[in-house]
C-alpha positions as CSV (number, residue, x, y, z in Angstrom):
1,X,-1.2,25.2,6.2
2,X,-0.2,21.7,7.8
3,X,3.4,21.2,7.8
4,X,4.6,17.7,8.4
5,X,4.4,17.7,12.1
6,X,0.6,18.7,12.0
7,X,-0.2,15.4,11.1
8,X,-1.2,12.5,13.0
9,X,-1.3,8.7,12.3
10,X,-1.8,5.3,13.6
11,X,-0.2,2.0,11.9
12,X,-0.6,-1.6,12.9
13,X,0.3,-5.2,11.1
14,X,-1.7,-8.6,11.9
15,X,-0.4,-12.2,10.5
16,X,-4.5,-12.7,10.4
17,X,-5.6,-16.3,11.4
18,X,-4.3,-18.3,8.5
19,X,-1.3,-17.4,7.5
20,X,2.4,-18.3,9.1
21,X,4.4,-15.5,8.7
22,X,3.6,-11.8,8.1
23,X,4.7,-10.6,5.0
24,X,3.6,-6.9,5.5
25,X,5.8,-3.9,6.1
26,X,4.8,-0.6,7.2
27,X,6.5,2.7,7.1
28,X,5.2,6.2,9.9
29,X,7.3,8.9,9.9
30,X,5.0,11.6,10.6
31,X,7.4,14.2,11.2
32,X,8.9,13.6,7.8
33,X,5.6,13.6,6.0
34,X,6.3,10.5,4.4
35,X,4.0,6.9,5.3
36,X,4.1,2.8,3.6
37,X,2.5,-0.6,3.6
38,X,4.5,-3.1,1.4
39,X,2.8,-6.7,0.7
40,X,5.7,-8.9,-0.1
41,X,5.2,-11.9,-1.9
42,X,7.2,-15.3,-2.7
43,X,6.4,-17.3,-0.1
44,X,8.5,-18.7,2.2
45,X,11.8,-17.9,0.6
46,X,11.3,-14.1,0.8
47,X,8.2,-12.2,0.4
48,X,9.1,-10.8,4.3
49,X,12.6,-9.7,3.1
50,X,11.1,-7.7,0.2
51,X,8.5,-6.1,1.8
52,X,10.7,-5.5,4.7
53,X,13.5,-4.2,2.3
54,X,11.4,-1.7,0.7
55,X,10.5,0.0,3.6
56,X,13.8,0.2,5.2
57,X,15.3,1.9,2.4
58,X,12.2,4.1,2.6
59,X,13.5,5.1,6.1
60,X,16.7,6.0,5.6
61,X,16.8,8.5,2.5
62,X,17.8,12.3,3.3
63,X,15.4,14.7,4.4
64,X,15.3,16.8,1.2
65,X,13.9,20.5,1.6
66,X,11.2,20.4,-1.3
67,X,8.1,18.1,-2.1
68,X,9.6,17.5,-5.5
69,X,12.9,16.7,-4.6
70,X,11.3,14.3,-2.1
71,X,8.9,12.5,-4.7
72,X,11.4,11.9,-6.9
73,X,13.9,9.9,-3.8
74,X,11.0,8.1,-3.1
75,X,10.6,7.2,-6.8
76,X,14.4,6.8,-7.2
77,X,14.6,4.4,-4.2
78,X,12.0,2.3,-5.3
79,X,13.4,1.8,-8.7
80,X,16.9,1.0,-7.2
81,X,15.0,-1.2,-4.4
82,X,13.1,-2.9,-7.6
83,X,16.3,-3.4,-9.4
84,X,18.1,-5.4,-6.6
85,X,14.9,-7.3,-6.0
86,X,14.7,-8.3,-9.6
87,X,18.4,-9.3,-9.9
88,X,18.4,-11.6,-7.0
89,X,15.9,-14.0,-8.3
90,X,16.5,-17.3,-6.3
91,X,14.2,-20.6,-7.3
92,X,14.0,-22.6,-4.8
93,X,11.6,-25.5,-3.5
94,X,9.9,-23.1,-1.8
95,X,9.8,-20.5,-4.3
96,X,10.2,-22.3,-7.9
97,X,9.4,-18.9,-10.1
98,X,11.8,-16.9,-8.2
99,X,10.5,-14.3,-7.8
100,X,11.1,-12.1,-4.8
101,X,8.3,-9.4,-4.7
102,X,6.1,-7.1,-3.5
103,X,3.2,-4.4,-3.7
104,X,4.3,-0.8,-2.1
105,X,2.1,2.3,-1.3
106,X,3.6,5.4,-0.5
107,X,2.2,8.8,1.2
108,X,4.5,12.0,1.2
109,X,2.5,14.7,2.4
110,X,4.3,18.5,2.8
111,X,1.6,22.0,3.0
112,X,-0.9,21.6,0.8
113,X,0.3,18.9,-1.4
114,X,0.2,15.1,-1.5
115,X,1.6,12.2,-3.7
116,X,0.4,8.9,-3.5
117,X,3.3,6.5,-5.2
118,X,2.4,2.6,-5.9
119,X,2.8,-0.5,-7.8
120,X,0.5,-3.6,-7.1
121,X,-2.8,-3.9,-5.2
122,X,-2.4,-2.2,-1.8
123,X,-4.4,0.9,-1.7
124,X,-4.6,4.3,-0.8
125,X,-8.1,5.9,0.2
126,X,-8.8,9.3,0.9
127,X,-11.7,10.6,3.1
128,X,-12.9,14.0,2.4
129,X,-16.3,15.5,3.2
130,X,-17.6,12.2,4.0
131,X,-17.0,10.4,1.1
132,X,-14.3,7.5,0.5
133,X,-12.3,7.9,-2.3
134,X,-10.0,5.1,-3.9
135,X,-7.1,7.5,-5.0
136,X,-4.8,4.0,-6.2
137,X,-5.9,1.7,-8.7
138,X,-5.1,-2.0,-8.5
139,X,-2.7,-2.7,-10.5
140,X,-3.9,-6.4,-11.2
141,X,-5.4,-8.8,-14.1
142,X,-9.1,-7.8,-13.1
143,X,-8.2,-4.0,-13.2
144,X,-6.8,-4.6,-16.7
145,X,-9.7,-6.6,-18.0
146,X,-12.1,-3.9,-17.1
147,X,-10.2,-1.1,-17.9
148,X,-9.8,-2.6,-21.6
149,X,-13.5,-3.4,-21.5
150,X,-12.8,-6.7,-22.6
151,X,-14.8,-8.3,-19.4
152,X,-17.8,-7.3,-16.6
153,X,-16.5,-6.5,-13.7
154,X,-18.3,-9.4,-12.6
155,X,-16.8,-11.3,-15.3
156,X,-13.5,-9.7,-14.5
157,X,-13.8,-10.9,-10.6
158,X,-14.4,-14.4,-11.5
159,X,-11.4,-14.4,-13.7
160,X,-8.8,-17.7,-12.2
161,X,-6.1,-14.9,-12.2
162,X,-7.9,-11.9,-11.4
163,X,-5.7,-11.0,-8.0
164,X,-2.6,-12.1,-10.5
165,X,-0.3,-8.7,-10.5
166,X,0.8,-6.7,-13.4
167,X,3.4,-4.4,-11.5
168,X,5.2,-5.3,-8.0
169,X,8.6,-3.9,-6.7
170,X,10.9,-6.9,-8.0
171,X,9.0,-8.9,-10.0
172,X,10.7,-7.1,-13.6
173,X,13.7,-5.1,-14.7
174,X,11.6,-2.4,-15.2
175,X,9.4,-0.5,-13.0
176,X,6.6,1.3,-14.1
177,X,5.1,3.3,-10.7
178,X,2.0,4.8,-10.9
179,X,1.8,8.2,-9.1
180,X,-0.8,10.7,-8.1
181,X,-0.7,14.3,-6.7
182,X,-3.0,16.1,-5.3
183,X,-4.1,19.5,-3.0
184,X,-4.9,18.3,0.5
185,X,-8.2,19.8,2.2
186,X,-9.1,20.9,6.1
187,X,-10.1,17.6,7.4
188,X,-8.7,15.0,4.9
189,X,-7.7,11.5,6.0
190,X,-5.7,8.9,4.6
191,X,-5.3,5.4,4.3
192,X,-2.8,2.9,3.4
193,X,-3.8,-0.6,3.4
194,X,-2.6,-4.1,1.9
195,X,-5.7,-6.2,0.5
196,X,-5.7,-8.4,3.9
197,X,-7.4,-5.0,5.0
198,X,-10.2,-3.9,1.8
199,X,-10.9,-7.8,0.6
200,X,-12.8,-9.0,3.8
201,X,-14.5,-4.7,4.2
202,X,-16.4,-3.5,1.4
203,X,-16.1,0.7,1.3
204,X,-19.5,0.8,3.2
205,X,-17.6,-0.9,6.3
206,X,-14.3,1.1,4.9
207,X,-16.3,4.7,4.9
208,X,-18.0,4.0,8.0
209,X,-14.5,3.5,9.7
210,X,-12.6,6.7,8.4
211,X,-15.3,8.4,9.8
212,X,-14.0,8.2,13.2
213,X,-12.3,11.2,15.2
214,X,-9.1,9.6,15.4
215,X,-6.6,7.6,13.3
216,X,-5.9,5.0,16.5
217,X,-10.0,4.7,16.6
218,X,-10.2,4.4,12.6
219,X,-7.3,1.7,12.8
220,X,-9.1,-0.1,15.7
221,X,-12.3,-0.5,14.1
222,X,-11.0,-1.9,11.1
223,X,-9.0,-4.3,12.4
224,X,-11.5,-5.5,14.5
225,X,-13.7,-6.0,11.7
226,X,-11.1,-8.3,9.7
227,X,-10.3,-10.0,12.6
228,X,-13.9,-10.9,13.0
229,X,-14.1,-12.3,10.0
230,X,-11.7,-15.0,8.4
231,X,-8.6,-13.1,8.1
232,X,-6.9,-15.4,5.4
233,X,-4.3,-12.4,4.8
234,X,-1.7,-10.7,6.9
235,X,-3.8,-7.6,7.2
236,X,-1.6,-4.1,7.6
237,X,-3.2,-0.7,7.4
238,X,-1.7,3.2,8.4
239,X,-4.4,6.0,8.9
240,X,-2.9,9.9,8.6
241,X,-5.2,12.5,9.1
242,X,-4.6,16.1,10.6
């Protein structure tokens, strides 16, 4: 049995070597079972303020006593989060559609149960018995066109808009979230990452990194290996493992 507290983690956000400003959140409460990364978007007019948004109000709902109570906060609060975000559309020069977004994927883990919650392209991989496993599926263009089998994946990559979202926290009324349970085994570990992390690692490099003892040695290989590379993306990434 792991309650909450049995589990360990590691979190860390990079600007990268392009970018301005960070536009990554994260969320490590450990003791409450419950971790986030958040990749806001909108530029300079507010992709920081929804990303950072999210997570805050992440942080500050009620310790509820059972996993389902808890699931459905954490869906609750992202709806309500969604619904401000949406509402305050603000065009500006910076920002001329308006739209004040961003990807979100959430971890609650309580016993032997976990729930994976998202909307956009950050990630959540599992490593079990040494295999990596992509629990979250990207909730882009390129996704869609595959899974319709209307293009190649290859076809599907090289698509102008294949990064372009179809689901973010903010950018519609209406928030369809995408959410995933499953039994937790001796020895899993997790990972939470924005696509500054998985675009410049392909799994080999991803695998070969959850492999490591701990989540601060996991974290610190990966980041090294982005940072070696061009690092166009803020990069943010949260390993929990027992």
């Amino acid at each position: 049995m792991h309650h909450a507290c049995d589990w360990r983690s590691a979190a860390r956000t990079d600007t990268g070597k392009v970018r301005q400003r960070n536009e990554d959140a994260l969320l490590e409460c450990p003791k409450r079972g419950l971790w986030a990364v958040a990749d806001g978007m909108g530029g300079h007019s507010g992709g920081d303020i929804a990303s950072q948004l999210i997570v805050a109000n992440l942080a500050d709902l009620p310790l509820y006593r059972d996993f389902d109570a808890r699931l459905d906060a954490v869906r609750q609060c992202l709806r309500w989060t969604n619904r401000r975000l949406s509402q305050e559309l603000t065009v500006t020069a910076a920002n001329p559609l308006g739209i004040l977004g961003s990807t979100v994927v959430a971890l609650l883990l309580e016993g032997r149960r976990a729930a994976c919650v998202w909307a956009g392209d950050s990630r959540c991989y599992l490593w079990r018995g040494g295999h990596l496993y992509q629990l979250s599926r990207d909730h882009s263009l390129r996704e869609q066109l595959v899974a319709e089998c209307r293009f190649s994946r290859d076809e599907a990559n090289a698509h102008p808009a294949a990064k372009a979202l179809t689901r973010a926290i903010g950018a519609s009324q209406e928030l369809r979230l995408e959410i995933l349970e499953l039994d937790v085994q001796r020895g899993d570990k997790f990972l939470l990452c924005t696509d500054g992390v998985y675009q410049d690692l392909g799994s080999q490099t991803l695998g070969d990194a959850m492999s490591l003892s701990s989540p601060a040695k996991v974290l610190e290989c990966l980041f090294e290996g982005v940072l070696r590379g061009a690092a166009r993306d803020n990069l943010t990434a949260v390993v929990i493992g027992a």
